[in-house]
C-alpha positions as CSV (number, residue, x, y, z in Angstrom):
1,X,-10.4,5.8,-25.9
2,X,-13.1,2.8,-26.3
3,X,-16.4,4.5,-25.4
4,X,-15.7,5.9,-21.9
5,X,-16.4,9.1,-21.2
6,X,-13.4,9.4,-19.5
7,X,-10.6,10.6,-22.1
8,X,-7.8,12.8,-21.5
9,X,-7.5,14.4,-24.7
10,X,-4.0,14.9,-25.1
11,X,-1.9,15.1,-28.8
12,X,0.9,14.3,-29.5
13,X,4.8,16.1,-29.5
14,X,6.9,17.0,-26.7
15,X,7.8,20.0,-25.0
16,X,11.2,20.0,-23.2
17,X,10.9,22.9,-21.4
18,X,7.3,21.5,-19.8
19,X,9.8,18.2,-19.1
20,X,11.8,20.4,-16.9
21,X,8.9,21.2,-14.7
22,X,8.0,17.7,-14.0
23,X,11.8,17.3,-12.8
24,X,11.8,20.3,-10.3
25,X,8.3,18.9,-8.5
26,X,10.0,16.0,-8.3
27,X,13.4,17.5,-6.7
28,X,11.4,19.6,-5.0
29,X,9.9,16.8,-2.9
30,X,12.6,14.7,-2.2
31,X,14.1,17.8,-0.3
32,X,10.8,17.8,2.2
33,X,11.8,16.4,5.9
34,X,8.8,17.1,7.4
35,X,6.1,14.3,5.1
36,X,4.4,10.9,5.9
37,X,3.5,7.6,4.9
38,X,1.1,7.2,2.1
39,X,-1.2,4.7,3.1
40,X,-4.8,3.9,4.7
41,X,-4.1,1.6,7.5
42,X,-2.0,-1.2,5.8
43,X,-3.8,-0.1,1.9
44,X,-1.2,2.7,-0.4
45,X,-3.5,5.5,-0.9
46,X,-3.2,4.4,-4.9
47,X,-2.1,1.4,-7.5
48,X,0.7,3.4,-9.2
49,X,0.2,5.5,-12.0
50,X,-3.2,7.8,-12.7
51,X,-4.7,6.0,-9.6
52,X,-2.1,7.7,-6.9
53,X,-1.6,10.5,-9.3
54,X,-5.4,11.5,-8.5
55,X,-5.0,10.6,-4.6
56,X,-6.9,7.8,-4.9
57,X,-9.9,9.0,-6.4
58,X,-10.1,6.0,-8.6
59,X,-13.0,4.5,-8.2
60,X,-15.2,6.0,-11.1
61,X,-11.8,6.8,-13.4
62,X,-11.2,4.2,-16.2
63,X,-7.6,6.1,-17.7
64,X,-4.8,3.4,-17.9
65,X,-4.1,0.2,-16.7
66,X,-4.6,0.9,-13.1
67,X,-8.5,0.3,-13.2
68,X,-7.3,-3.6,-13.2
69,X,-6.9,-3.4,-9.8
70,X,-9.1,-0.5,-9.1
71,X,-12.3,-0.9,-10.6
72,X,-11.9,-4.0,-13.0
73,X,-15.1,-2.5,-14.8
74,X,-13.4,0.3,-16.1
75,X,-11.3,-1.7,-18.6
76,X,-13.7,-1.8,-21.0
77,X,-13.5,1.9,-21.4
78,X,-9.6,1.9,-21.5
79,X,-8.3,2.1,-25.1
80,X,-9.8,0.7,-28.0
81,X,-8.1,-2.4,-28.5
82,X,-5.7,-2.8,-25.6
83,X,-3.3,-0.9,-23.5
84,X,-0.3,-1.4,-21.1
85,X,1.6,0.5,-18.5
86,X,3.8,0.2,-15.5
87,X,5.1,2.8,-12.5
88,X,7.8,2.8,-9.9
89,X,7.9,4.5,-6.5
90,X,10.0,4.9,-4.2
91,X,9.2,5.5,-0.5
92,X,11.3,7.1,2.1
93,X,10.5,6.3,5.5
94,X,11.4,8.7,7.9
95,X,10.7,7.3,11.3
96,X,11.4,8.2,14.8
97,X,10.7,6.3,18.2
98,X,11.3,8.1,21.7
99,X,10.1,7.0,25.3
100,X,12.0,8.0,28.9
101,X,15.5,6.5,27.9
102,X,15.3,6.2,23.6
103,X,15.1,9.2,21.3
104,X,15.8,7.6,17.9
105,X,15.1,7.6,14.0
106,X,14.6,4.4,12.2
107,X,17.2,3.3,9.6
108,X,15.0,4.6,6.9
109,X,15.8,2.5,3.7
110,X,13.9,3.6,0.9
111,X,11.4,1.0,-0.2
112,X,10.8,0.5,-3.8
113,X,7.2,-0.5,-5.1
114,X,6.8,-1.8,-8.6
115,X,2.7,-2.2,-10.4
116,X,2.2,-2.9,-13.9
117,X,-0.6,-4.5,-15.8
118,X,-2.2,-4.9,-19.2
119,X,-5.6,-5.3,-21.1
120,X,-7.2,-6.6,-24.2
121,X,-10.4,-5.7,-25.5
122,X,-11.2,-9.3,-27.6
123,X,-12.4,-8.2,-30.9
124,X,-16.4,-8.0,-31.5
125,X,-17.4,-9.3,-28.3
126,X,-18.3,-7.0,-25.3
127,X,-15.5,-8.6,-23.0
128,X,-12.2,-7.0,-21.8
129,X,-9.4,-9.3,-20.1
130,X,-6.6,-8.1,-18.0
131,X,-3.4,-8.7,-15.7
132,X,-1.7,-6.7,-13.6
133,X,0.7,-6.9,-10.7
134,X,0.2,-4.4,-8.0
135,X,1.9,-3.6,-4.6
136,X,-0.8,-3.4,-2.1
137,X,0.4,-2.1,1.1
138,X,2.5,-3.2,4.4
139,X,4.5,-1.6,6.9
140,X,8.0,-1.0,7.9
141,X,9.8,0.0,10.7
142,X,13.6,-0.9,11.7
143,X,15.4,0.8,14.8
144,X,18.7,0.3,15.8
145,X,20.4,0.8,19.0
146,X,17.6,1.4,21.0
147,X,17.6,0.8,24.9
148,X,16.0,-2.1,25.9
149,X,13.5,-3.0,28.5
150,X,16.6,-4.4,31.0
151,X,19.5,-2.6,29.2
152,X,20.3,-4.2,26.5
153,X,21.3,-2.7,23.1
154,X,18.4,-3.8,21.1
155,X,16.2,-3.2,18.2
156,X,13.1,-3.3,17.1
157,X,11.2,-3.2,13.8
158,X,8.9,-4.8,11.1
159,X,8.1,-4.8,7.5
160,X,5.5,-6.6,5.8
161,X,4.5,-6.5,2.2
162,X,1.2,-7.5,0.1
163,X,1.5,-7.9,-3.7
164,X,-1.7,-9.4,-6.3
165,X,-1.6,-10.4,-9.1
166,X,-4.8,-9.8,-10.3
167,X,-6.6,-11.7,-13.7
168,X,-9.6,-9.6,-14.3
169,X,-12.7,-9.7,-16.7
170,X,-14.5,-6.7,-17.3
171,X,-18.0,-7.2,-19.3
172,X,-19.9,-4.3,-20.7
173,X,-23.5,-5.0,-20.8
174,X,-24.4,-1.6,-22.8
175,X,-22.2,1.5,-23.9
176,X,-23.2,3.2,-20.8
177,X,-22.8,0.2,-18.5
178,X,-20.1,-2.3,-17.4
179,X,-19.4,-5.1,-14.7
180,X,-16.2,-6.3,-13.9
181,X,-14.1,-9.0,-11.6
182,X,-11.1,-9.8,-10.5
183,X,-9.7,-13.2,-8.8
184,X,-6.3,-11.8,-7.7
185,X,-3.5,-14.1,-6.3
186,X,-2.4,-12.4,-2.4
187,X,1.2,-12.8,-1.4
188,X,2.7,-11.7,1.7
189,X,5.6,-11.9,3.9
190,X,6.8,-10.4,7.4
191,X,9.8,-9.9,9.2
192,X,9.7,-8.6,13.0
193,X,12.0,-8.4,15.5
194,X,11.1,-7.3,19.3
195,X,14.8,-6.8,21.4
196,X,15.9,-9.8,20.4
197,X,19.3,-9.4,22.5
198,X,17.0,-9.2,25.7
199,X,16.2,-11.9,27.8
200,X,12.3,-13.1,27.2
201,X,10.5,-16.5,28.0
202,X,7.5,-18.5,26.6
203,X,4.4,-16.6,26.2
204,X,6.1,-13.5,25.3
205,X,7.4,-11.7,22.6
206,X,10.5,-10.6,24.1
207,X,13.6,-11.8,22.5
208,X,12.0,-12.5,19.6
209,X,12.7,-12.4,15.7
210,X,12.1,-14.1,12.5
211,X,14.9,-15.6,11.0
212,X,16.3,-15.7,7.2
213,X,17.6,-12.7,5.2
214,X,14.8,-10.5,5.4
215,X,15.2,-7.1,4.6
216,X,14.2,-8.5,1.3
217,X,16.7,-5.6,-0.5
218,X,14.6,-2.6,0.2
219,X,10.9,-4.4,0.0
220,X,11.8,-5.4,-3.7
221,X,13.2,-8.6,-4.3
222,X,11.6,-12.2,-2.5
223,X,12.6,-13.3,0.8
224,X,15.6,-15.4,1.3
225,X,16.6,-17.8,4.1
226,X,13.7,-18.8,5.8
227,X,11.1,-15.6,6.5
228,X,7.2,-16.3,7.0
229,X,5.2,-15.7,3.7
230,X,1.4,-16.1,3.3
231,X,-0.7,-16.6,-0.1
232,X,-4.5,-16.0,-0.6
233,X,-7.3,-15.2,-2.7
234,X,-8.6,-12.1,-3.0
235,X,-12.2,-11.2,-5.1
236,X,-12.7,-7.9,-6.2
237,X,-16.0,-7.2,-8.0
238,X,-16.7,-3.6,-9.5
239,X,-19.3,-1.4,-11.6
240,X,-19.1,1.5,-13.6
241,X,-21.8,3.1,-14.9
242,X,-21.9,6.1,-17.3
243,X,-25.0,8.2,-16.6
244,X,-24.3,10.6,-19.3
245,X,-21.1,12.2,-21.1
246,X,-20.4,14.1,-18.2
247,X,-21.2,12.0,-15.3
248,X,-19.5,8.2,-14.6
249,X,-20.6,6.5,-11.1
250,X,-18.6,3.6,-9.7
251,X,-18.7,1.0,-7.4
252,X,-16.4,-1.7,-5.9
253,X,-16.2,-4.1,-3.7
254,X,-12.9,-6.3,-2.0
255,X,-13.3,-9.3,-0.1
256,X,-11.0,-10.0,3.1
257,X,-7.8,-12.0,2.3
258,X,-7.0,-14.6,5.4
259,X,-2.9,-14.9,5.2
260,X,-1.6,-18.1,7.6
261,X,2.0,-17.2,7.8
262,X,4.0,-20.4,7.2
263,X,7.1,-21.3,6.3
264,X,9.4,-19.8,8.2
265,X,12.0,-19.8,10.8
266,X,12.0,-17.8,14.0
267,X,14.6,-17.4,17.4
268,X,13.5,-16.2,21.0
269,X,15.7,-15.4,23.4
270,X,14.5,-17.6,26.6
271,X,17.1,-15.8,28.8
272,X,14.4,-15.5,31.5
273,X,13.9,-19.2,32.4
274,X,17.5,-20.1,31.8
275,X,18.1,-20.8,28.7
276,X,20.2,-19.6,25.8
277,X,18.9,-18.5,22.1
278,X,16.1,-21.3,20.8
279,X,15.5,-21.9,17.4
280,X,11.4,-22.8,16.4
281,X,9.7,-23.1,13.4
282,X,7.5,-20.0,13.0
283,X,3.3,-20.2,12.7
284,X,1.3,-17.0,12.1
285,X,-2.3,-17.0,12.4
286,X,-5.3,-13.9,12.6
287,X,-3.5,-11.7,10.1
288,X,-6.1,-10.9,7.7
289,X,-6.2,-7.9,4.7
290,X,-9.3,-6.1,5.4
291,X,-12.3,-5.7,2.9
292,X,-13.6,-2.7,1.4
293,X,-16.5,-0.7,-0.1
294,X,-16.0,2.3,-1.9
295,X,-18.4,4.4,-4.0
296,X,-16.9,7.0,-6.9
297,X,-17.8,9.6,-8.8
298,X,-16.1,11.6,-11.5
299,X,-17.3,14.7,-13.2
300,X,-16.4,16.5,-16.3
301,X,-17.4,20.4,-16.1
302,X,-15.7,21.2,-19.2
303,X,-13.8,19.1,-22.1
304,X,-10.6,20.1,-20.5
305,X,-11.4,19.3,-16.2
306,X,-11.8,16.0,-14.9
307,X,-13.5,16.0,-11.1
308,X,-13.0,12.5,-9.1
309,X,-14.5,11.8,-5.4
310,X,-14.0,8.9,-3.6
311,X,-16.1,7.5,-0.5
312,X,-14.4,4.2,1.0
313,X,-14.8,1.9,4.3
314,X,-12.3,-0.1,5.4
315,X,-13.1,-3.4,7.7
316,X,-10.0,-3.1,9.8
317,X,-12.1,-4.0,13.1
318,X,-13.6,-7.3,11.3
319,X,-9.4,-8.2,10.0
320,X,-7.2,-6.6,12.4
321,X,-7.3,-8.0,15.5
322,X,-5.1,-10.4,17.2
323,X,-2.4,-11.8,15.6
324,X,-1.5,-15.1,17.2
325,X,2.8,-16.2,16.9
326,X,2.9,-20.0,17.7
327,X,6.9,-21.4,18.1
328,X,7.1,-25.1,17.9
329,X,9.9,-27.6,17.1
330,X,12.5,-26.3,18.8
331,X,15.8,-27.2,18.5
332,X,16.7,-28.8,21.5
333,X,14.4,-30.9,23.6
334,X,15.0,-28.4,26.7
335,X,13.4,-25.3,25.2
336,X,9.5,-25.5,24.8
337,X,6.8,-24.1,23.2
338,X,5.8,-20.9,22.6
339,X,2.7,-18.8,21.8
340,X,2.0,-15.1,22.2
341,X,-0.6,-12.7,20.7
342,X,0.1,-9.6,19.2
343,X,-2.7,-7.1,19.7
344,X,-3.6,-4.8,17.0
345,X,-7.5,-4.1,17.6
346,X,-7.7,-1.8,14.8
347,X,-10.5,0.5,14.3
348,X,-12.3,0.7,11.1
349,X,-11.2,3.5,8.8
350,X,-13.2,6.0,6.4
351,X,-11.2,7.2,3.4
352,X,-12.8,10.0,1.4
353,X,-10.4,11.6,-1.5
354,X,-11.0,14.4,-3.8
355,X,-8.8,14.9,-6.9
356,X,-9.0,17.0,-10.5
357,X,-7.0,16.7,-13.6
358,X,-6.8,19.8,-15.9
359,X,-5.5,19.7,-19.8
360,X,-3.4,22.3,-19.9
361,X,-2.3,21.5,-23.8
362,X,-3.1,18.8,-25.7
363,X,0.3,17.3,-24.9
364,X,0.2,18.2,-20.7
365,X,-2.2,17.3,-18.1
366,X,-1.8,18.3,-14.9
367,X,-3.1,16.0,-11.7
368,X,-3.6,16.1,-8.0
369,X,-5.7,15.4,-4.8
370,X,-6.2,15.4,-1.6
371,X,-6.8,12.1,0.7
372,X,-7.9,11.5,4.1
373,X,-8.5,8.5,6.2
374,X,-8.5,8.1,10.1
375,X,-6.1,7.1,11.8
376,X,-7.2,3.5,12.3
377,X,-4.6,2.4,15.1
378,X,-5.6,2.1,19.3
379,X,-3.0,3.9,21.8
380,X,-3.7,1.0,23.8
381,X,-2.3,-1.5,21.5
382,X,0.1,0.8,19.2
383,X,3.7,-0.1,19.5
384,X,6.5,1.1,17.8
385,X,6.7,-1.4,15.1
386,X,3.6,0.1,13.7
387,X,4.0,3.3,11.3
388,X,0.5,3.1,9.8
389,X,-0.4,6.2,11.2
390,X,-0.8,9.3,8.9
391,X,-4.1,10.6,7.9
392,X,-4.1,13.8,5.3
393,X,-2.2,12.8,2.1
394,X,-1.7,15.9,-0.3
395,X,-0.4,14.4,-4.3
396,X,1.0,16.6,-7.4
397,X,1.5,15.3,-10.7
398,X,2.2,15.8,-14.3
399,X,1.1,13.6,-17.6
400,X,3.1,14.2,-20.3
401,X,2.1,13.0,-23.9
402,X,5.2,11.8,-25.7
403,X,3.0,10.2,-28.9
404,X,-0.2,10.2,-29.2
405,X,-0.2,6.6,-27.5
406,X,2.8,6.7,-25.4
407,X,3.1,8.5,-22.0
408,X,4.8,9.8,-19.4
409,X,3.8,10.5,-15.8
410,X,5.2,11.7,-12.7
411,X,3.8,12.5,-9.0
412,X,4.6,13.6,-6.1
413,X,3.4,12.6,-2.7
414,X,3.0,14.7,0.4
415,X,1.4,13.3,3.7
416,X,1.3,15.0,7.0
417,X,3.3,13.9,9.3
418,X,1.9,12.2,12.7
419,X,2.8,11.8,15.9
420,X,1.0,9.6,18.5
421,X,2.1,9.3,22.3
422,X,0.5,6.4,24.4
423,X,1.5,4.4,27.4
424,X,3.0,1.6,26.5
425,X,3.2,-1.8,29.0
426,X,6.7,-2.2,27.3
427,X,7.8,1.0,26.4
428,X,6.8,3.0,29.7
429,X,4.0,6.1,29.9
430,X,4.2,8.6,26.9
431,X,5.9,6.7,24.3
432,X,5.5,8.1,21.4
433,X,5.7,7.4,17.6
434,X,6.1,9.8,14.5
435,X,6.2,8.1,10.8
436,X,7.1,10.2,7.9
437,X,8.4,9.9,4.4
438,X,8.0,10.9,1.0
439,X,6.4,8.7,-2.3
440,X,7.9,9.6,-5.9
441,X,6.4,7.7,-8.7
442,X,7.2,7.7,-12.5
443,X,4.5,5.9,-14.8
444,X,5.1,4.9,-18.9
445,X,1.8,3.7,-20.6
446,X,0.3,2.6,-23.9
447,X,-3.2,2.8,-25.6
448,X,-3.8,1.3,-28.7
């Protein structure tokens, strides 16, 4: 594996009976009720494949094509001529939402979340190129039902979504040393609704809801109709330094991704001055992805254990803050204008994650960690439509060796759940929020 010091040293042949194993975790998971989101604030704890599998410990791990939107350095000690992989998750949100009159669990539609990516080492120079797609983060939250602030049979939710795609050049300015960079392309969209069968007025997000189909078929497919989307740029820059064949220090560094939401449609119920359902065309502004530092280390005691730490800060207070909804254009000249804020305020958040990765054959390698980041919300600005709440995130996993280039991978991942109560100026005094859920992903990749 190039000249990282890094390699899982794993043979080749399969063992069916080890498959089964891998299967049960797995069945095992889905059968926990009690589990939470896997995030930090908006950020997935992981890009897919070895990256989640070690809890996010990933800063100072160069194994498979993750490290393109990890570390970019790292690709020049990933394979020794190129390599290739994809993963699939699936998230189950389980959600729940209760105040003085509403005791209710959100619809909890699993959400699917795709990353693959691929790199080439080009021949006789010290350069390394790579793509990858990666699913970044979001939210979701969808109740139905619920009691509204006069009566009405409402609902509330949210789901946003952040994908990159992410060209990367990784340079390796000795066999011990290498600098890499990443100018990813950010795409989001967001669909909110807050009671939209209850009477609201201008300067307020009652009765409001974004328009368009936009469920977007469990958080997989695009948008349809006419739902908000925002693109960016986002820089990445990374290091990754071998201080010997033991010890490999890295270092990253993501800038803060302004999204303008544009594009869309949006209604508001102005039943509170007198009017009926009005139609606008729909402006976001203020919602920015946060930047990041984060510091690794990974250790390897012996030829079979891999260590990994993690240190990372999150700039949620510097991104975060108020999101600003502007309605124009509406459809008939009677209805006006309309602008409202929605506070978020976040705090920032510290992420530190711990993982190890033992070689239990030369054909299976078992993987896990353990990652923790405050909960960077405010009770004074937390609503329901917000699930970004957990903080201790426990992950199993399993790599199997099918050739010796071709592999398998599974994880499971277990987060606390969370509950928060606050006194909300909609909701009434002790509201209270709970998000939960479970993350299965399955990973194939390729070194050549």
């Amino acid at each position: 594996m190039g000249t990282g010091s890094q390699e899982w040293r794993l043979g080749g042949g399969v063992g069916w009976r080890k498959a089964g194993i891998l299967v049960s975790l797995l069945v095992a998971a889905l059968s926990d009720p009690d589990v939470g989101w896997s995030v930090n604030g908006l950020n997935l704890i992981g890009s897919g494949g070895l990256s989640s599998g070690l809890a996010g410990a990933d800063t100072a791990i160069a194994l498979d094509f993750t490290t393109i939107n990890t570390n970019p350095a790292g690709m020049a000690y990933v394979g020794d001529s190129w390599a290739a992989g994809a993963s699939f998750g699936l998230l189950q949100t389980r959600l729940r939402f209760q105040n003085a009159v509403n005791d209710r669990e959100g619809q909890g539609h699993p959400l699917y979340i795709p990353n693959a990516g691929y790199l080439h080492h080009l021949p006789n120079t010290p350069i390394t190129l790579g793509i990858g797609f990666f699913t970044i983060g979001g939210t979701a939250t969808d109740y139905r039902d619920i009691r509204g602030p006069f009566g009405t049979t409402d609902r509330i939710g949210s789901q946003i979504r952040h994908y990159k795609l992410t060209p990367s050049i990784a340079y390796q300015v000795t066999k011990d040393l290498s600098l890499g960079a990443t100018l990813a392309l950010s795409y989001a969209d967001i669909s909110l609704a807050i009671t939209p069968n209850s009477p609201g007025a201008p300067g307020t997000p009652l009765g409001f809801q974004t328009s368009g189909s936009c469920d977007r078929h469990n958080g997989l497919a695009p948008p349809t109709g006419n739902c908000p989307y925002a693109l960016g740029l986002t820089p990445k820059f990374g290091l990754m330094y071998r201080v010997n064949d033991r010890v490999t220090v890295g270092l990253t560094y993501t800038m803060a991704t302004s999204l303008p939401l544009r594009h869309g449609r949006a209604t508001q119920n102005l039943g509170l001055i007198g009017q009926g359902v009005a139609a606008y065309d729909f402006k976001g502004t203020g919602l920015k992805w946060a930047d990041d530092l984060a510091l690794g280390l990974s250790v390897r005691p012996t030829d079979r254990l891999l260590l990994a730490f993690k240190f990372q800060w999150i700039n949620w207070s510097g991104s975060l803050n108020n999101v600003v909804i502007d309605l124009t254009n509406g459809n008939n000249p009677a209805v006006p204008a309309s602008r409202f804020e929605l506070p978020f305020n976040w705090r920032d958040q510290f992420v530190t994650a711990i993982a190890a990765a033992y070689d239990v054959t030369e054909t299976v390698t078992v993987h896990g960690g353990y990652n923790f980041g405050n909960d960077p919300t405010r009770k004074t600005s937390l609503d329901p439509t917000t699930a970004n709440i957990t903080e201790h995130h426990f992950v199993g996993g399993l790599l199997y060796k099918v050739t010796p280039r071709w592999y398998v991978d599974g994880l499971v991942n277990y987060t606390a759940s969370n509950t928060v109560t606050y006194d909300s100026a909609l909701w009434g005094a002790s509201t209270t929020s709970k998000a939960g859920g479970y993350e299965v992903v399955l990973s194939l990749g390729y070194k050549m």
